[in-house]
C-alpha positions, 0 to 999 in steps of 0.5 A: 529472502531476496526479491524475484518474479517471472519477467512476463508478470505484469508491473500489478502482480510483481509488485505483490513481492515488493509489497509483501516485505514493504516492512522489512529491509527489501532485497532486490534480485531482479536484474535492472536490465531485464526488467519491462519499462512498467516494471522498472517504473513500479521498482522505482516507485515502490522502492522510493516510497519504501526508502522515504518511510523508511523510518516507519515501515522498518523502525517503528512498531507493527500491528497485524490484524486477524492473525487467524486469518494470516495477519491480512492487514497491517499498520505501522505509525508515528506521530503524524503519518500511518501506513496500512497494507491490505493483503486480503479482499474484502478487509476493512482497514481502520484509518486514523483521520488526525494522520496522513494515511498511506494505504497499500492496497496488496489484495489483488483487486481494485478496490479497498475498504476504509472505516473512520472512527468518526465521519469527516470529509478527506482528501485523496489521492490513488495512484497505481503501482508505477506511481501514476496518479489515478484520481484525487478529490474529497469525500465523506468517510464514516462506517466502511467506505469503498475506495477505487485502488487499482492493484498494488497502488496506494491511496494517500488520505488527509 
């Protein structure tokens, strides 16, 4: 289905229709000229990032989580990058640390949870849903982790 929203949502709530077909062929509807200057920097944003990883949201193999619960986290992967969306609160997605993760946090609040298989320190980046760097640093990650995401942005993790 072709991509719309209310042109009063905010740039958070419209990018929930961009990322809920992250993984799939994206077709946008919404006339470029109607659009807010946020909104327009978040379809810029979530569309070069969906065109960069082409390869893996749309060519390599999905693996949804809890499909009793409506598949509320999903992964796609290749050799070397991971990206996982968490479409429900309070979900606890598993990364892989021998893999760049990108972490699309599509649960409507600012927070995710992360779970390592073993403890290790990481780097991070958190950007909002316009693409603006929120905060970067280097933490330990082991059992579930609270990450500070804001809504509809993307944690990077290496």
């Amino acid at each position: 289905d072709m991509l719309m929203w209310n042109a009063g949502d905010t740039p958070e709530r419209a990018a929930l229709q961009i990322l809920n077909v992250i993984f799939s062929a994206i077709q946008f509807s919404m006339r470029v000229d109607s659009l807010t200057k946020e909104q327009a920097q978040m379809v810029k944003f979530w569309l070069g990032f969906a065109k960069e990883h082409r390869k893996i949201l749309v060519e390599s193999t999905l693996k949804a989580k809890e499909m009793q619960n409506f598949y509320p986290i999903v992964y796609a992967e290749d050799e070397k990058e991971c990206i996982t969306a968490i479409y429900e609160i309070d979900k606890i997605a598993d990364i892989d640390l021998s893999k760049k993760n990108f972490v699309i946090n599509a649960s409507g609040e600012d927070y995710i949870y992360l779970r390592a298989g073993h403890k290790a320190a990481v780097s991070y980046v958190t950007y909002d849903c316009m693409g603006n760097k929120i905060k970067s640093g280097r933490c330990e990650i082991d059992c579930a982790v609270r990450f500070d995401v804001p809504q509809s942005g993307l944690a990077v993790i290496e």
